[in-house]
C-alpha positions as a printed Julia matrix, in Angstrom:
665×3 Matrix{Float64}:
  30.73   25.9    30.98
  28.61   23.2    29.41
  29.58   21.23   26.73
  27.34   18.82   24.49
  28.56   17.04   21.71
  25.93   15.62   18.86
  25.97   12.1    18.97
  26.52   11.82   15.28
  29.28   13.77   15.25
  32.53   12.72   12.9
  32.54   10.12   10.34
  29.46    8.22    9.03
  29.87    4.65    8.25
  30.36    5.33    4.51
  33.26    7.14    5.48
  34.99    5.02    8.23
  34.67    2.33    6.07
  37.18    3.89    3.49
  39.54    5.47    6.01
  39.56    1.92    7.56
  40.12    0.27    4.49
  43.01    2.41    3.43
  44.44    2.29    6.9
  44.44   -1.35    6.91
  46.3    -1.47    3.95
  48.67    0.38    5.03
  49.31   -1.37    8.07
  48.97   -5.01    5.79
  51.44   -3.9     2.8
  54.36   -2.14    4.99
  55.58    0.04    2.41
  55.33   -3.13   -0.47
  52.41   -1.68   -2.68
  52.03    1.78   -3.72
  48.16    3.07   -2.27
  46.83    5.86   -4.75
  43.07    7.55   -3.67
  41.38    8.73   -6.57
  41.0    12.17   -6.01
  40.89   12.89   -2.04
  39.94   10.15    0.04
  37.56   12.58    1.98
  36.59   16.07    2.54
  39.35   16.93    5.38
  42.6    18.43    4.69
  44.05   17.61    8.35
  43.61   13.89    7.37
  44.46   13.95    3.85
  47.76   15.71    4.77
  48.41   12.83    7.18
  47.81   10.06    4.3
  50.26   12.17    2.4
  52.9    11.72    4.73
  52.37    8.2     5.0
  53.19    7.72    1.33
  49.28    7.63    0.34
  49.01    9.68   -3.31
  45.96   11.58   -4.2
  45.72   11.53   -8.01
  43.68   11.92  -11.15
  41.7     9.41  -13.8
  44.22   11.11  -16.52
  47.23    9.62  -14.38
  46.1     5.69  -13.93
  47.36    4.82  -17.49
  50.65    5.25  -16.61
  50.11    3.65  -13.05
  49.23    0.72  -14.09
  51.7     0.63  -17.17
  54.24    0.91  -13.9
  52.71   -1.76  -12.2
  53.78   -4.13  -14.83
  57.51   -3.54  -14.17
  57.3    -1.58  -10.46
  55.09   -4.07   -8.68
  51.83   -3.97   -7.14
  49.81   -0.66   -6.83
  46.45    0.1    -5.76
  43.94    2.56   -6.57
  41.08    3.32   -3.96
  37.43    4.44   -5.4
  36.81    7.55   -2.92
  33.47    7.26   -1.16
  31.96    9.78   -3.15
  32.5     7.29   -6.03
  33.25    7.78   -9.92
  31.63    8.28  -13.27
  30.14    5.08  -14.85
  32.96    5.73  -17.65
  35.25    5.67  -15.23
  34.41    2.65  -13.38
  34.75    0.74  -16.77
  37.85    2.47  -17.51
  39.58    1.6   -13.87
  38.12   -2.11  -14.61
  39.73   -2.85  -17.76
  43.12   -1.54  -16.61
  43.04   -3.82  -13.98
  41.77   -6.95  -15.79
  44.84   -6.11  -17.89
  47.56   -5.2   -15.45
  47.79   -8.55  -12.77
  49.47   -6.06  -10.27
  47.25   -3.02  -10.78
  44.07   -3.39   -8.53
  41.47   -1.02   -7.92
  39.14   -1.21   -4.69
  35.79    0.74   -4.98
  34.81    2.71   -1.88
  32.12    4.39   -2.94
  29.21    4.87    0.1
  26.58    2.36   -0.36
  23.96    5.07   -0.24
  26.06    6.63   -3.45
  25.82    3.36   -5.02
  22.22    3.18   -4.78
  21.66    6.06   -6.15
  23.57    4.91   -9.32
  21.84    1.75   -9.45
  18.14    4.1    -9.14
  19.45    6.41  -12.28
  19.98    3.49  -14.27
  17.1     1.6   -13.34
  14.69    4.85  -13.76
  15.88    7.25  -16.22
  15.33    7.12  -19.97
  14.58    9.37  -23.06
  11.06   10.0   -21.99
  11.84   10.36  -18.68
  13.1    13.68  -16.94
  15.16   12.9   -14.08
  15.87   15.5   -11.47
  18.84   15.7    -8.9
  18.21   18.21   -5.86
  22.43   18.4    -5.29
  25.28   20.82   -6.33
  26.25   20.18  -10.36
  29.77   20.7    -9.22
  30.15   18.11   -6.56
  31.93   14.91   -7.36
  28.7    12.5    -5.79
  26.5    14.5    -8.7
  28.8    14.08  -11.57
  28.56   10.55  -10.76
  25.03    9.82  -10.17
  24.41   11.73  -13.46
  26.64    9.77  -15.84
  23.78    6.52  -15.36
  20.74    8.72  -16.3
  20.16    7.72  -19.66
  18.02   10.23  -21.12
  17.32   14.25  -20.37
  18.74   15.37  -16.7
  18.89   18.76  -14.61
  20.73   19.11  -11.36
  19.05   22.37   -8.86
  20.55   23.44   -6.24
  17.57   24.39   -4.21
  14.16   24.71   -4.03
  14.08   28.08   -5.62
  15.61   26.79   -9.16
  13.46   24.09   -9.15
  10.41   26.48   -9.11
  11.52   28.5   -11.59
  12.31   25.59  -14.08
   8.52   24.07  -12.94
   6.64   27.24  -13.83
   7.68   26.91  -17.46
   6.07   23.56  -17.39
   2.99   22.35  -19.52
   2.97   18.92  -19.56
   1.53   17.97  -15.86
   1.72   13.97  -16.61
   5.38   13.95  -18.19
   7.14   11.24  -16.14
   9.76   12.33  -13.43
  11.96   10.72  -11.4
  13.68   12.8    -8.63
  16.49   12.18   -6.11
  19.0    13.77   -4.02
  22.52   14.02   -3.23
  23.19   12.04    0.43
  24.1    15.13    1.76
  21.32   17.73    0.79
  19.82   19.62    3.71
  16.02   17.77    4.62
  14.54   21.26    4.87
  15.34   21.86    0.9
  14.29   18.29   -0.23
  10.99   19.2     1.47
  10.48   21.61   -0.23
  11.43   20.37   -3.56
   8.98   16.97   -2.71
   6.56   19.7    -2.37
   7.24   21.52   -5.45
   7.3    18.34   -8.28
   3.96   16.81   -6.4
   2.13   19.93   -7.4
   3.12   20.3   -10.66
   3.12   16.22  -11.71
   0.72   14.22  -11.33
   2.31   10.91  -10.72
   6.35   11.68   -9.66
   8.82    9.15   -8.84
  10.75   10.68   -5.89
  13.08    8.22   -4.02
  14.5     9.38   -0.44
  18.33    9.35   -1.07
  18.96   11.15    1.87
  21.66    9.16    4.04
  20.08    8.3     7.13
  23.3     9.33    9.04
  22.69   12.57    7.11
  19.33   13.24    8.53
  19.68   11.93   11.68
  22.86   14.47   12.12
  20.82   17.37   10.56
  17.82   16.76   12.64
  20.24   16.71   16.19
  22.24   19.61   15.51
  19.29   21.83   14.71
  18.3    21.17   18.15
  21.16   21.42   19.67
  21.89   24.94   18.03
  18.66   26.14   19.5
  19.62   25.24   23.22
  23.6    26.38   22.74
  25.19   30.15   23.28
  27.86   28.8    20.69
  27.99   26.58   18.22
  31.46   24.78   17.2
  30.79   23.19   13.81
  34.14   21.28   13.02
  34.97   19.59    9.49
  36.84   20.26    6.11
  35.87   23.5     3.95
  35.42   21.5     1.15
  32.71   19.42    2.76
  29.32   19.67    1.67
  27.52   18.29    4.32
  29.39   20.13    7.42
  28.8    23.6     5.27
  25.09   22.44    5.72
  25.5    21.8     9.23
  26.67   25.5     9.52
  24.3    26.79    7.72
  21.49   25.19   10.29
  23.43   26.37   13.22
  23.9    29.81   12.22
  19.64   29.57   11.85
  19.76   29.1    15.34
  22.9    30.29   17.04
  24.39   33.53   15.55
  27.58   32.66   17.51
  28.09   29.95   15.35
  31.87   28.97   14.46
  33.25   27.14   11.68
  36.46   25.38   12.28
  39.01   22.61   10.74
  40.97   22.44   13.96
  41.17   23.2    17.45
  43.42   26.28   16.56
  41.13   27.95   15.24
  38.8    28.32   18.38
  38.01   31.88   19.1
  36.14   31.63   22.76
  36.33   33.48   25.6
  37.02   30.99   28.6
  36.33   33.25   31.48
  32.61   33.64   30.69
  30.54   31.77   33.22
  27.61   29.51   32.42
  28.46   29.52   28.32
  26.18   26.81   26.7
  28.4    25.45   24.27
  27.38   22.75   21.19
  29.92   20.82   19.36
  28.7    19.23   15.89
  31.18   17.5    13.19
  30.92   16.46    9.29
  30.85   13.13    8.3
  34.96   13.21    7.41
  36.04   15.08   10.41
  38.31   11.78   12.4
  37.55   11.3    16.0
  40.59   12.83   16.99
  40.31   16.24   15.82
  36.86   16.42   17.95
  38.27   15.49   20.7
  41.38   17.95   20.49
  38.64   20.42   20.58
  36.68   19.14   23.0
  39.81   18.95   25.51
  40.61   22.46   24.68
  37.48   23.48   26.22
  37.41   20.81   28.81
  40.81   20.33   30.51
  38.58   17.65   32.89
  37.57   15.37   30.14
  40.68   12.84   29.32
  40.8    11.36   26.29
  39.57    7.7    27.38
  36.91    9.46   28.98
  36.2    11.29   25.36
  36.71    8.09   23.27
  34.24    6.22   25.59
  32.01    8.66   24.8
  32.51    8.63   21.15
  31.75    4.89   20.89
  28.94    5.09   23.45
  26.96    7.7    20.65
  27.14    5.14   17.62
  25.71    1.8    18.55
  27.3    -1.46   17.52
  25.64   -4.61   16.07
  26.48   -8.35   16.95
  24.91  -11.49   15.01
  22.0   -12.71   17.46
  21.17   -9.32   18.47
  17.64   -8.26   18.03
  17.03   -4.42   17.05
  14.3    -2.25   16.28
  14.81    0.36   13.1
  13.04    2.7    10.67
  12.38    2.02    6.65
  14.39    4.19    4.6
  13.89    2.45    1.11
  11.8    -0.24   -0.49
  12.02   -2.34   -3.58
  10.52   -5.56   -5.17
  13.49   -7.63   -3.56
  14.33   -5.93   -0.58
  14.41   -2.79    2.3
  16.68   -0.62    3.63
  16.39   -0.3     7.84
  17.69    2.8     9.71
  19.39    1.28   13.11
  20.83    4.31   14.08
  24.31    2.66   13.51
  27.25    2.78   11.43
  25.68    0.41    9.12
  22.48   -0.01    7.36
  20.12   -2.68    7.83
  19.39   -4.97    4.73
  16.25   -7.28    4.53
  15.43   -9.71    1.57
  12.14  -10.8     0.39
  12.44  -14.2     1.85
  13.08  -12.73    5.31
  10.42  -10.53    5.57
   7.45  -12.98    4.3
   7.19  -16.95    3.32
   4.18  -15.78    0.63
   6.05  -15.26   -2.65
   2.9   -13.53   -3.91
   3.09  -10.59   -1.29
   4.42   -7.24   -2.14
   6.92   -5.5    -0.2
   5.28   -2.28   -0.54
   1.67   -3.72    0.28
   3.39   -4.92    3.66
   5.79   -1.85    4.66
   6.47    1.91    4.16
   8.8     3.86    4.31
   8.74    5.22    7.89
   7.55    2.08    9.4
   9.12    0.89   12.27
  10.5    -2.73   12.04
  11.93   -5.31   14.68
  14.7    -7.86   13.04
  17.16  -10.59   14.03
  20.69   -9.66   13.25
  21.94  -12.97   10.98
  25.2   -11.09    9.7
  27.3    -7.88    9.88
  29.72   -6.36    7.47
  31.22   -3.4     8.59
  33.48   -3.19    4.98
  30.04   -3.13    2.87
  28.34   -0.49    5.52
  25.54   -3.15    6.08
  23.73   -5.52    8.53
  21.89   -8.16    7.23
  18.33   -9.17    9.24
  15.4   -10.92    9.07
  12.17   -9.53   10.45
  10.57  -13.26    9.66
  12.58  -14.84   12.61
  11.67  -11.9    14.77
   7.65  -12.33   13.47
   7.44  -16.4    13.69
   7.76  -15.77   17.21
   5.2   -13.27   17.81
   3.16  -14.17   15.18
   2.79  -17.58   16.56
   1.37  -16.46   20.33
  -1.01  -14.44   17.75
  -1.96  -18.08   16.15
  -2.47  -19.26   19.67
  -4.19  -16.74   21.16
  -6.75  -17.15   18.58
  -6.94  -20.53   19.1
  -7.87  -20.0    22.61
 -10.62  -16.61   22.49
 -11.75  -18.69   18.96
 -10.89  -15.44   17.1
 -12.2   -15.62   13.47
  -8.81  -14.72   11.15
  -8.73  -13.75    7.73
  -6.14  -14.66    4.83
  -4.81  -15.81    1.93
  -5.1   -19.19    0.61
  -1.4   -20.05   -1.45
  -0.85  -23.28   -2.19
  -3.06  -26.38   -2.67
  -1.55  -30.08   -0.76
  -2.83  -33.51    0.04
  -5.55  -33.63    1.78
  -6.47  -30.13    1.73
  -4.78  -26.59    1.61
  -2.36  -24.09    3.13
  -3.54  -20.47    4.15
  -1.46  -17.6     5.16
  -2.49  -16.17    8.74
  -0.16  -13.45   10.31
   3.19  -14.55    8.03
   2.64  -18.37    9.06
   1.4   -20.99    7.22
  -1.54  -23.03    8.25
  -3.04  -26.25    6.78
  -6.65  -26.28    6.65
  -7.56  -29.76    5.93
 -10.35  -30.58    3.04
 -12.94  -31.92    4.91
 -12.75  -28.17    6.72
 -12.43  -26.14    3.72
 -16.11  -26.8     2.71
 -14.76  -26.82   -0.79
 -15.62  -29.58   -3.28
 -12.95  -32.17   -3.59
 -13.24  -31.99   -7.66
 -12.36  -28.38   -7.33
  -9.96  -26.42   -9.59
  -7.43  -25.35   -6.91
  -6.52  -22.67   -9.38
  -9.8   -21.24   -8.41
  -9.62  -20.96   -4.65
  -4.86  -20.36   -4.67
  -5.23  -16.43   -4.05
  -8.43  -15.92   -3.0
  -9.05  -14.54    0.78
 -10.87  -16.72    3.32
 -11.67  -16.5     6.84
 -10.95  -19.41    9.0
 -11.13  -20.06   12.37
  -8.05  -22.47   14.51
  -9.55  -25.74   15.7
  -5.97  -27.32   16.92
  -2.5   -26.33   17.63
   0.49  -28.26   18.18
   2.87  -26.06   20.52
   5.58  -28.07   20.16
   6.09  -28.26   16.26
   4.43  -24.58   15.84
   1.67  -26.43   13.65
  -2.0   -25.22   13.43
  -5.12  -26.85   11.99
  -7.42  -24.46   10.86
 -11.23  -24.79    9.24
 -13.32  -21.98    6.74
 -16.62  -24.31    7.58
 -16.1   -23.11   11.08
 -15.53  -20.04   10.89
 -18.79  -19.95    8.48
 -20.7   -21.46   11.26
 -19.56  -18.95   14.01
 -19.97  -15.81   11.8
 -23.58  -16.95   10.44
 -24.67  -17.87   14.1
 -23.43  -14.46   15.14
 -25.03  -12.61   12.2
 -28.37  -14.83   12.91
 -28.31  -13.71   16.76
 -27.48   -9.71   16.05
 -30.4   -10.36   13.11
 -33.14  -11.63   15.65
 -32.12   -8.85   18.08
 -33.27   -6.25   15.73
 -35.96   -7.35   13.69
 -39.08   -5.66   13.74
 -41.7    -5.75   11.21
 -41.9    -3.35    8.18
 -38.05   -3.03    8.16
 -36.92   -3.44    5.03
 -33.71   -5.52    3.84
 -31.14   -5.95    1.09
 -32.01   -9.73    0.22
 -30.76  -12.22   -2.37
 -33.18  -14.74   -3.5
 -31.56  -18.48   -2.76
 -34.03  -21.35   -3.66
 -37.52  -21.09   -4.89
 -40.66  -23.56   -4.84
 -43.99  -23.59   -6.65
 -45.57  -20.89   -4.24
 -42.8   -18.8    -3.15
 -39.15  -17.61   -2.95
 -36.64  -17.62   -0.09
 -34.58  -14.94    0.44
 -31.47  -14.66    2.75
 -31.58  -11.37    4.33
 -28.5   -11.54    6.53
 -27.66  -14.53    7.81
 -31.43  -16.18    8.15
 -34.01  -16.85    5.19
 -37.34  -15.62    4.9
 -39.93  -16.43    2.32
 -41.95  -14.06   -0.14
 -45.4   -15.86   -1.09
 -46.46  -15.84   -5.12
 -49.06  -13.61   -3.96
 -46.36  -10.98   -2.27
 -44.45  -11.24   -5.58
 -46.32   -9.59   -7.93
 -49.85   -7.54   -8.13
 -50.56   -9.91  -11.29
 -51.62  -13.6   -10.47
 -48.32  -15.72  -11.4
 -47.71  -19.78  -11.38
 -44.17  -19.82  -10.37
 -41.76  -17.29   -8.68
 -39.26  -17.59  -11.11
 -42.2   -14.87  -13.33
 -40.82  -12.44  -11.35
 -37.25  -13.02  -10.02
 -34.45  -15.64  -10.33
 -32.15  -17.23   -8.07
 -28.96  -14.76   -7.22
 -31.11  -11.47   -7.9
 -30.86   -9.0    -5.08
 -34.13   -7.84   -4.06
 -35.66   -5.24   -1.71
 -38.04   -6.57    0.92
 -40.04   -5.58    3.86
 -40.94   -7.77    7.16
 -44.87   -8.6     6.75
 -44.95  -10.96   10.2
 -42.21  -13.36   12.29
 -42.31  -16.14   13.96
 -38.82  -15.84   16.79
 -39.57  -19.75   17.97
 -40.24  -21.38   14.95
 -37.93  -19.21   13.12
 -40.3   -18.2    10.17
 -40.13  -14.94    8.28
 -42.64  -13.8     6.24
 -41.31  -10.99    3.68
 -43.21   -8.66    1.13
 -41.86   -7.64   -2.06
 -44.66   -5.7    -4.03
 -45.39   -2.42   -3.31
 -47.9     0.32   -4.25
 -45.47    2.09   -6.6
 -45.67   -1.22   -8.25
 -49.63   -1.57   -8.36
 -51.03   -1.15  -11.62
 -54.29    0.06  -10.43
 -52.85    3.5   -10.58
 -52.2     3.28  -14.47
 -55.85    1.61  -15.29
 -57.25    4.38  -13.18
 -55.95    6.91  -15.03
 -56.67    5.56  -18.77
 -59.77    3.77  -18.35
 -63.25    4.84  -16.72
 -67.18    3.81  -17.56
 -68.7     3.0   -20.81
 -64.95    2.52  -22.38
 -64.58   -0.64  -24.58
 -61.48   -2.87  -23.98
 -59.75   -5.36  -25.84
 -58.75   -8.33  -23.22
 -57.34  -11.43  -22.49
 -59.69  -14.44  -20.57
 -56.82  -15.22  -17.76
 -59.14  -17.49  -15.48
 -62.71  -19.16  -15.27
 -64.8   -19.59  -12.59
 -68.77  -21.47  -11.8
 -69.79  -17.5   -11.53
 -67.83  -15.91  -14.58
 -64.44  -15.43  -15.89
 -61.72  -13.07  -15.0
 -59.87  -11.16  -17.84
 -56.7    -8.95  -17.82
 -56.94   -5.31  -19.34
 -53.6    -4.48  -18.41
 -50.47   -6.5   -16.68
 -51.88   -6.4   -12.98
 -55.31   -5.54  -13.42
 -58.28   -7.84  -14.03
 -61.77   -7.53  -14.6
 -64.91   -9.88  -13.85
 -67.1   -10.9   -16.61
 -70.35  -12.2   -14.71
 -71.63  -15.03  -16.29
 -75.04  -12.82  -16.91
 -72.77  -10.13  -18.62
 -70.82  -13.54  -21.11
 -73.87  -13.99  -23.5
 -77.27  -12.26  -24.24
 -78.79  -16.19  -23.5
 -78.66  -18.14  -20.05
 -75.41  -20.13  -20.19
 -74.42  -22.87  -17.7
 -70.75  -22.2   -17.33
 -68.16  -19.55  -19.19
 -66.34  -22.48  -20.53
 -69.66  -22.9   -22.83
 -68.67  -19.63  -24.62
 -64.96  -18.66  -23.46
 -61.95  -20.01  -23.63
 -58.44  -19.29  -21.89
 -56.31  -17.22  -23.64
 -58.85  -15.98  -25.96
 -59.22  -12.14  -26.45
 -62.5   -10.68  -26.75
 -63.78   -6.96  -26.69
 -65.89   -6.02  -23.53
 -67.26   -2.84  -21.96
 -66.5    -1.24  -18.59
 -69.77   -1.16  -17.02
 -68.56   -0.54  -13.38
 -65.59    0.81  -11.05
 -64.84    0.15   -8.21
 -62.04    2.46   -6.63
 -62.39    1.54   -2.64
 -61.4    -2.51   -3.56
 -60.17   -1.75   -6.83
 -62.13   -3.7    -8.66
 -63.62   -3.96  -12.07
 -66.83   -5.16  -13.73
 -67.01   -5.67  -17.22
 -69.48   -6.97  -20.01
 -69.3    -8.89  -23.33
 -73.44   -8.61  -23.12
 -73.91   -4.59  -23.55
 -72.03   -4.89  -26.48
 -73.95   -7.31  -27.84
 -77.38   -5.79  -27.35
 -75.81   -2.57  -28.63
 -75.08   -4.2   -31.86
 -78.34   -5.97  -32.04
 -80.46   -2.32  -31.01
 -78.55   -0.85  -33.87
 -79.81   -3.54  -36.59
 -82.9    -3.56  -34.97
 -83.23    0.41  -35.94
 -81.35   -0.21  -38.84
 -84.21   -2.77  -40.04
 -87.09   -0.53  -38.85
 -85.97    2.38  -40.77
 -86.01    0.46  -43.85
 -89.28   -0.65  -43.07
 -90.42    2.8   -43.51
């Protein structure tokens, strides 16, 4: 016969908190205080019998009036919180009585993982909010967590009510918060998860799940699937061992739910029987072991309580651990250790940037190595700090970099003397001013916040100080970009470029790392004076590789194109013998040139300015001046264009001529 037993078998922390708690008290008081539990302490009869007979009343909220009226005259007597914990009425209730009766005290007991579920109703619900628990409306945990929602709530069971209250649904972007009870099987929450994230667009589901919860869930299911029986021990009034059976009997039909080792039903002759024992979270150590000694007569019970304590791992301050994120908040995260008690981190030890976002640095699932700075086994917690855990490593990142001159990137949070401090792997660095490549007149409003990569010029190892510089790490990346650019250049590529300084006969144009120029006459089709006709400093512009020079480092880049040619449009409106009205852009010994449309120009021959022998165009033109002329010749190959003032003169003069002549007549 082989017997396994789940390693989170028996009490979770929440629990073994309060059953320590009230067992200390006992032991401290010796019969001088009366102990009441509000309610029962947990969900075992076996031990709630045994508090019974050690003078330990279980009782209701309609009895503490007269309790603590008593413990004016009767002495002191105590009231314990159960870890399920209490209506917010309640709470208030139990706190005035005790503010008003010195000798009636109350101590809450209620599971962390209950009370953050309280503090996420409050914090999330309201009237235009629905808030949904996945849990059983009759449960004590429930009733709690629902008196803080403020505003419309429904409790489902399963997934199966939850669909059929979601079909009736019409308003997909109605806000919804959602959360379960610690105890609720994972398969079911699934499911549910699944369920609201189709219907809403934007739901607010926090995973309320205790980790000790899942972790037992998750282990027994396996261990059902590999077992010929399954022992499932724990209270019938427990919610989260009646899940446990359910998940067994999934696997193992020979599945057996017990309170005590009496009620065993197994046949001990049968060779080779696989058997699995699994326990709620309020079933004491004790009773598992009766029944594992029942079916073990080899095991003694040192051996058994070795084994018990060797399944649930303890913490010490100094320790370093590795866990999983369960929750996340502005201020802080919860870490799964796979302990009795859950990991807390703050802001501060998680990140020295105040700016930084817990959720922009961690999710839930992550895992996370921390230093152990404190452990309270009466709150259920451990608290850590990943930032001791990180200097360390983060530091050999810092000097590694250092050493391979690794270009880092960060964030730049606070301005000093002298210069200014960047973040770089949860450290900060200084980068002094003369390596920022900032001007010293500067706002530092303007560069606090920004991201900048920098690259570590010195380290001090033994004060874990670094010295870092952006004009460096400038210099590396453009000699980098300029060596990858040279490597691949070819002419006619084109490239994304963004015009940096012009001149009176051309632009320069950074194209990725190295500038090359675009000549006035690769700017435009039209004759211009100055680039700035055609672009302006900062304008991105696309550009094509017309000829290099690798040695002297020259680029010479083209920016018109024939798309951009006017040509096409004069040779489409215009042909021979049309009259044009146009502009006298230039004059030369020979003739002038005039513009018919942006781009295109035409030559006026001197012969063609007047119907008399002139000595220069300048005797009869002037710039600027607009004159009509005729098209007296095209042509197409050079795209070029003759025109004539002349022919329209001797038109006009042929037409008085026969205007005169037939008068004559």
């Amino acid at each position: 016969m082989k017997i396994t037993v789940a390693k989170n078998a028996g009490f979770c922390f929440g629990v073994k908190r309060a059953t320590d708690y009230v067992e200390g008290l006992i032991s401290e008081t010796k019969g001088e205080a009366k102990i009441y539990t509000l309610g029962k302490l947990i969900h075992n009869r076996i031990y709630n019998e045994e508090l019974c007979r050690q003078g330990i009343e279980e009782i209701s909220i309609e009895d503490t009036d007269r309790i603590a009226a008593l413990s004016d005259t009767e002495g002191r007597k105590v009231v314990v919180i159960r870890t399920h914990g209490v209506s917010r009425e309640v709470e208030e209730r139990l706190q005035s009585l005790s503010a008003s009766h010195e000798n009636f005290e109350v101590s809450d007991q209620t599971c962390p993982y209950v009370k953050r579920i309280h503090k996420i109703a409050a914090e999330n619900s309201g009237d235009d909010v629905l808030f949904i628990i996945i849990g059983s409306i009759d449960h004590p945990e429930v009733a709690g967590i629902m008196s803080y929602v403020k505003g419309p709530c429904h409790v489902f069971a399963d997934s199966t009510m939850l669909q059929a209250f979601v079909d009736k649904e019409t308003d997909s972007e109605r806000k919804v918060v959602m959360v379960a009870q610690t105890t609720q099987r994972i398969s079911e929450w699934k499911k549910c998860q699944g369920i609201i994230k189709k219907v809403y667009t934007k739901p607010l589901i926090f995973d309320t799940i205790c980790s000790v919860t899942e972790n037992r869930q998750l282990e027994v299911e396996e261990l059902s699937k590999n077992s010929d029986i399954m022992i499932v021990i724990g209270g019938r009034d427990s919610s989260n061992t009646g899940k446990l059976y359910d998940l067994c009997r999934v696997n193992c039909k020979n599945t057996q739910w017990i309170e005590s080792a009496d009620e065993l039903k197994i046949d001990f002759n049968k060779q080779n029987l696989k058997i699995g024992i699994a326990a709620g979270a309020s079933t004491p150590s004790r009773i598992i072991e009766e029944v594992f000694l029942v079916m073990s007569k080899e095991t003694t019970s040192e051996n058994f309580a070795q084994m018990l304590e060797e399944s649930i791992k303890t913490l010490n301050t100094g320790d370093t651990v590795t866990g999983v994120v369960t929750y996340i908040s502005s201020n802080e995260i919860h870490v799964d250790l796979g302990t009795k008690v859950t990991g807390i981190i703050t802001h501060d030890q998680i990140t020295d940037d105040p700016t930084e976002k817990i959720e922009d640095l961690l999710k839930i699932g992550d895992e996370v190595c921390a230093y152990v700075m404190k452990v309270s086994d009466i709150d259920g917690t451990a608290t850590l700090s990943k930032k001791r855990v990180d200097i360390i490593n983060n530091w050999k990142k810092i000097v590694d970099a250092a050493a391979d001159g690794t270009i880092l990137s960060g964030k730049i949070v606070e301005a000093a003397k002298g210069g200014y401090f960047i973040m770089l792997h949860g450290m900060k660095v200084f980068i002094p001013g003369s390596m920022s490549g900032i001007p010293k007149n500067t706002d530092p409003s303007q560069i606090i916040g920004t991201t900048q990569k920098v690259k570590i010029v010195k380290i001090n190892e033994q004060r874990r100080h670094a010295y870092a510089s952006i004009r460096a790490a400038q210099q590396d990346e453009r000699k980098k970009m300029e060596e990858q650019f040279w490597s691949e250049i070819e002419e006619g590529k084109h490239y994304k470029g963004i015009v940096k300084n012009m001149t009176s006969y051309g632009a320069f144009v950074d194209i990725g790392g190295v500038d090359g120029m675009i000549h006035n006459s690769e700017l435009s089709w039209k004759r211009i004076k100055h680039p700035s006709e055609v672009v302006s400093i900062g304008d991105v512009v696309d550009v094509y590789v017309k000829e290099f020079d690798r040695e002297k480092n020259r680029i010479s880049l083209g920016y018109k194109t024939e798309e951009m040619n006017s040509w096409h449009e004069f040779a489409e409106k215009y042909k021979v013998g049309d009259v044009v009205s146009v502009r006298i852009v230039s004059m030369m010994p020979f003739g002038a040139f005039a513009e018919i449309i942006p781009g295109t120009d035409g030559l006026i021959h001197i012969s063609q300015i007047a119907q008399t022998r002139i000595a220069k165009p300048a005797d009869v033109l002037q710039l600027d001046q607009v004159v009509d002329a005729k098209i007296i010749d095209i042509d197409y190959e050079n795209q070029k264009v003759s025109l004539s003032i002349r022919a329209l003169l001797d038109e006009i003069e042929a037409q008085v001529e026969s205007i005169v002549a037939s008068t004559e007549e």
